[in-house]
N, C-alpha and C positions, 0 to 999 in steps of 0.2 A: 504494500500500500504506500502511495507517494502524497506527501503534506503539498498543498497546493497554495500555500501560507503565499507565494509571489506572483500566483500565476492574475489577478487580479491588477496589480499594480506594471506587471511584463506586459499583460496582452490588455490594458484597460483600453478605449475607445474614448474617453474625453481629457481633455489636457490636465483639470483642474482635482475630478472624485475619479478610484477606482471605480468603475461601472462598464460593466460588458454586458450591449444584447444582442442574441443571436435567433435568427429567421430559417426558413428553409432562402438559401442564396444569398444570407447574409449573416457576417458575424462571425463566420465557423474559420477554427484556427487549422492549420495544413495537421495531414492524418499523423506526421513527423513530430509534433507538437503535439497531439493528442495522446500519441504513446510512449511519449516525456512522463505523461501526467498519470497513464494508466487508467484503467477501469473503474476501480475500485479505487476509491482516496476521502480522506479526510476533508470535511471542507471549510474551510479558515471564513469564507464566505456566508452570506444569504444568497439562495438560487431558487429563485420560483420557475417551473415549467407551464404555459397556458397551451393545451391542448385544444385548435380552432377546429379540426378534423384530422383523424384518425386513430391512431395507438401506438402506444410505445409501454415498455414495462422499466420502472428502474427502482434499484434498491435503495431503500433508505433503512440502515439501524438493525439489517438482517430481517428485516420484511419486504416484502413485495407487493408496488402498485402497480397497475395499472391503469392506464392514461388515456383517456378513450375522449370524446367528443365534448367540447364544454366544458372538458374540469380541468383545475387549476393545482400541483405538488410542489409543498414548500419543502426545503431543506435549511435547516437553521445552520450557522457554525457549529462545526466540530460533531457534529453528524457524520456516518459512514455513508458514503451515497455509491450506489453501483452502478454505471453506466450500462443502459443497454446498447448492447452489439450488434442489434437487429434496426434497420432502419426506421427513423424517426416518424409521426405520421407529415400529412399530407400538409397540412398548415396548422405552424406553431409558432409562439415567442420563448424565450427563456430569456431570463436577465438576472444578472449578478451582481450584486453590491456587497458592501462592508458596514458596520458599524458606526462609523464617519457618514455617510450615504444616510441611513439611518435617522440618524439626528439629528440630520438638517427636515425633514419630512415635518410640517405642519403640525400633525399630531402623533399618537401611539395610537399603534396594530396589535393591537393583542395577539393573534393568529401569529406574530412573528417573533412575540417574546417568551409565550408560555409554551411552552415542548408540550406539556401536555393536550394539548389542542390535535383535532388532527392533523395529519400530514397532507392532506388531499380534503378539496371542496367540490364540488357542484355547483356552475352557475347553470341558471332559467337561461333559457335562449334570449328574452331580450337584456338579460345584466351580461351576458356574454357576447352580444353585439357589441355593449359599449367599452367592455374590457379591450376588444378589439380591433375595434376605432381606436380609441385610445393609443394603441401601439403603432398607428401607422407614423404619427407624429415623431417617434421615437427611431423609427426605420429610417425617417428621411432625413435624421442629425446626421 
């Protein structure tokens, strides 16, 4: 398992906060760079997965979700997360930030401080329209 404590701050996407998001055709680092980081690794990070369509399965903490249409998988820091292997679905976002990232946010997410929460939600098709509006803004930084 590889501590991914730098890969944040090496591969961030804005000059000023560690933040990295990634699209299907966008965001994704060379497969060379992926298997730097390994499958399986600790994450120094917060990494929300928003699944717009299809599936994908990944581990988090030696459990298994999967990622299906509409639902959104958080992984807090220092969580185990396992990558799947199996291609991603059909249209997705994932985004990553840090603690710093964090902070500056308006108010508190409970969903992203209490570990006891679940790991995985369910949005209704119209709150997952606007999750996903939302992200195009962020595709075209």
């Amino acid at each position: 398992m590889h501590d991914t404590g730098s890969f944040l701050n090496t591969f961030k996407q804005n000059n000023i906060l560690p933040i990295r998001l990634i699209a299907p055709g966008f965001g994704h680092v060379s497969p060379e760079v992926a298997a730097t980081f390994g499958y399986t690794h600790r994450k120094s990070h917060y990494f929300l997965l928003f699944m717009v369509k299809g599936f994908v399965r990944h581990g988090v903490d030696l459990e298994q979700f999967d990622v299906t249409d509409n639902e959104m998988l958080f992984i807090l820091p220092h969580q185990i997360h396992e990558l799947s292997s199996a291609k991603h679905g059909e249209e997705y976002f994932k985004i990553g930030f840090d603690e710093e990232c964090l902070s500056l946010l308006p108010t508190q997410y409970p969903f992203l401080i209490n570990p006891m929460n679940r790991q995985k939600i369910s949005f209704a098709p119209s709150a997952a329209a606007r999750v996903n509006a939302s992200s195009g803004y962020y595709r075209s930084c």
